[in-house]
N, C-alpha and C positions, 0 to 999 in steps of 0.2 A: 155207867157200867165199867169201874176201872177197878174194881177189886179183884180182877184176878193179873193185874199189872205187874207181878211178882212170881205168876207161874208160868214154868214152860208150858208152850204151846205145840201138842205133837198129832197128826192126823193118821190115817189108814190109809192106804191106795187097796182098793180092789176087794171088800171084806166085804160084797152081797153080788150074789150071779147077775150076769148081764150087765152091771153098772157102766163097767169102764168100756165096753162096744158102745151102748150109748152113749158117750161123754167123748166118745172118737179117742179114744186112748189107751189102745191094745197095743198099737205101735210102738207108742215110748217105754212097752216094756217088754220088747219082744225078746229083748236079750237078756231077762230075769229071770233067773232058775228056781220054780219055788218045789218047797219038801213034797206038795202034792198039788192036785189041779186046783182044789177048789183052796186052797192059804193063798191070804193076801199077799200082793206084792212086795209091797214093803210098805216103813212109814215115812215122814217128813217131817219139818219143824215151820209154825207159821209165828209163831211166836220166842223169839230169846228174850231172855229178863236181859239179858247183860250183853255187853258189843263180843260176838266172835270176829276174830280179825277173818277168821278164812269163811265165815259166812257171810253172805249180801246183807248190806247194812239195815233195807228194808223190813229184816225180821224182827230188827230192835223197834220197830213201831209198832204199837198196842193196836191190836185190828180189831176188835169184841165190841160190838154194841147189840143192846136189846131193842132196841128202838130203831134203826134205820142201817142203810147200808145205800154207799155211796158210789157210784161209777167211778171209772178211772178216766180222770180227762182224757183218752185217747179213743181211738177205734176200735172195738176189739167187742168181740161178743162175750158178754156173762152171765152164768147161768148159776142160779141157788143149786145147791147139792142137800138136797135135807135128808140130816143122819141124828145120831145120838151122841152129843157129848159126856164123857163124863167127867169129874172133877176126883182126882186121886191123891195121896199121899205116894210119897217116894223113899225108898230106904236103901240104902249103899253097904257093900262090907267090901272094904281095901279098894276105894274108889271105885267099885263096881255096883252096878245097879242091882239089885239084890232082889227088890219085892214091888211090887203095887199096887197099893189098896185101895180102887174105888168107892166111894164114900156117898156121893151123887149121879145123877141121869138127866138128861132132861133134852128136851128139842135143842138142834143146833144145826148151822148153815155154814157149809164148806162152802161158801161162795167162792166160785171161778173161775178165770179166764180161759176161754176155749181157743187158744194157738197154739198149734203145729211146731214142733222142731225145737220149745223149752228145752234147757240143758237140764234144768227142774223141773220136778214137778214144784217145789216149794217157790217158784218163778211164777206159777198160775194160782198161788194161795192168798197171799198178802201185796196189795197195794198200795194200801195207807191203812188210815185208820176207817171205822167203820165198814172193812170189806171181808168182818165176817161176823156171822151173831149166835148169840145162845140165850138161852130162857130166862129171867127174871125169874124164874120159878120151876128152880131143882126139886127131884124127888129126891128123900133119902133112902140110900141101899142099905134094905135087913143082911143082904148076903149077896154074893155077885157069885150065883151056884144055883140048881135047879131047886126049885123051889121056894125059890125067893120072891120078893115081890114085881123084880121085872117079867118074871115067865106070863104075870098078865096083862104087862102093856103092847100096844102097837103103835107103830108112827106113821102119818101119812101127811100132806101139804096141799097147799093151794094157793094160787095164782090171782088177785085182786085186779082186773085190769078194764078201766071203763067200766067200771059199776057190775062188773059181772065177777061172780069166782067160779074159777076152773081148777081141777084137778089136775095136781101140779106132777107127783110123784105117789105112786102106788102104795095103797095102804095094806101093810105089811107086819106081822107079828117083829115083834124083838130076837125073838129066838129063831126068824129065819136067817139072820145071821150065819155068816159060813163058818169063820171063829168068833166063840162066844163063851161066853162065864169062862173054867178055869183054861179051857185050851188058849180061850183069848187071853190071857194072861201069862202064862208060858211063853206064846209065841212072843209077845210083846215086848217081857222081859230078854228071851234068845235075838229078837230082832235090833233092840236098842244098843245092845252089849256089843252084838256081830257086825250091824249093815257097814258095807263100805262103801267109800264114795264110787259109785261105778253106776253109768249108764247115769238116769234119772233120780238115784238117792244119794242121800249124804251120808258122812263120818258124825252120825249122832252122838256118839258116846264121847268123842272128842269136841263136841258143841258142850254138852251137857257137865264134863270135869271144868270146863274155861267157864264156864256158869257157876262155878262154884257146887254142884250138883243142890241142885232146888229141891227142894223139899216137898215140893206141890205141884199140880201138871194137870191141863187141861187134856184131855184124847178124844178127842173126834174119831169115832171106831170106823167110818167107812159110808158114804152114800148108799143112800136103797135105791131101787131103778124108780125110772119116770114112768108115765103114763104118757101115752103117746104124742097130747098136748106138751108136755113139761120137757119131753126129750128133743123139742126141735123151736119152743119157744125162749129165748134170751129176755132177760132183762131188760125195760127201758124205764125213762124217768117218772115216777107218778103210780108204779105200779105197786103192790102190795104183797110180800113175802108170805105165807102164815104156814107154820110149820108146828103139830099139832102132838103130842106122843099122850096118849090116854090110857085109860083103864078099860080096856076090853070086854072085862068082865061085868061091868056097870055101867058102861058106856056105847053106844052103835055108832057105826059108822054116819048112820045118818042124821043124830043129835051132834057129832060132833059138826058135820057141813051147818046144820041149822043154827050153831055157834058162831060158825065160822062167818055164815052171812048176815049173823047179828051181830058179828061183834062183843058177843059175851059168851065169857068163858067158866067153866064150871073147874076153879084152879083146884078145887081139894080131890079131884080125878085127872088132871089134865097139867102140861107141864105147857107151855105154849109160847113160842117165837113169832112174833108180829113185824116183822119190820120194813117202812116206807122204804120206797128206792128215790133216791135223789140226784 
């Protein structure tokens, strides 16, 4: 899974109610002024194609796998974040970021480190490699606008642990989303251009010119909330990620668990993130 080893990697903090209370992390942004209650915090980078000297060397490591997601040698608790990746095109006018064109969707896992007092957030995103995943299997976007083909998917996850699966994180339409289609885009574009280093976010736009500005860019739009299981259980070795985004409309909630505990997937409805923890 190393084909997107050439796009920036950039995430949401805070873009579905509740999320960041349960992840314990209202704190680190209690000093972020946003345009209204419910706009995300801001964004981060877990990903740079190219070395910034004033970013942490670790984001020059490719962290994407579809397959497994690996612990950090140390102590620390981690917990899957399953939201919506998308895969976008990038366009600039006078070294400014200009447009964003989402092109794909699909399940993805902000996996992260749950400690207190990060000068980062992009400190609790990226560890090495495989400590964070997306789908082997993107949908394509007709339109990233109401009435397009996301308005009828939903995401929801689950927890493989000792033969049993549990309901990891709330199974939730797309368009509960706080910003979503074009506002989420607006904002994104106003956020990447603006955010400065202050508090918990970085100088993106200065990451992104020393990149050469890429052409391509992974978005992780924001965690959904857990399920009261998924909000207090961590990651350990052995256990199994499955992070599911479906068609709603052809699909139940409960053919998708029935997938889930078989292990078979219905991929021409279903975009779906598996990944062993190791």
């Amino acid at each position: 899974m190393d084909v997107y080893k050439d796009f920036l990697g950039l995430g949401i903090a805070g873009n579905f109610a509740l999320h960041l209370a349960q992840a314990g992390e209202l704190e680190d942004f209690k000093d972020i002024i946003t345009a209204d209650e419910a706009a995300p915090k801001g964004m981060f980078p877990f990903h740079l194609p190219l070395h910034v000297e004033k970013a942490k060397a670790i984001l020059n490591t490719y962290p994407l796998s579809s397959t497994t997601i690996k612990l950090p040698n140390k102590d620390v608790n981690i917990q899957a974040e399953p939201e919506i990746g998308l895969t976008c095109r990038l366009e600039y006018i006078d070294n400014k970021l200009s447009k964003i064109i989402p092109t794909h969707f699909g399940a993805y896992n902000d996996c992260s480190i749950r400690v207190k007092g990060a000068s980062k957030i992009s400190d609790k995103k990226n560890w090495g490699e495989a400590s964070k995943g997306i789908s082997d299997n993107l949908i394509a976007i007709d339109k990233f606008s109401a009435g397009g083909v996301m308005d009828n998917y939903s995401i929801c996850s689950f927890l493989r642990r000792d033969g049993e699966v549990h309901s990891y994180g709330e199974d939730v339409e797309l368009t509960g989303y706080s910003y979503f289609y074009e506002k989420l885009l607006d904002w994104m574009t106003n956020q990447i251009n603006t955010q400065e280093d202050f508090g918990p976010l970085e100088n993106l736009s200065e990451y992104i010119s020393t990149c050469n500005n890429p052409k391509e860019a992974i978005i992780s739009i924001g965690a959904t909330r857990y399920t009261p299981y998924g909000e207090c259980t961590f990651l350990k070795t052995g256990d199994e990620v499955v992070i599911v985004v479906y068609n709603a409309k052809s699909t139940s909630h409960a053919e998708v668990l029935k997938s889930v505990k078989n292990s078979s997937y219905d991929k021409a409805n279903m975009s779906v993130l598996a990944q062993k923890v190791l």
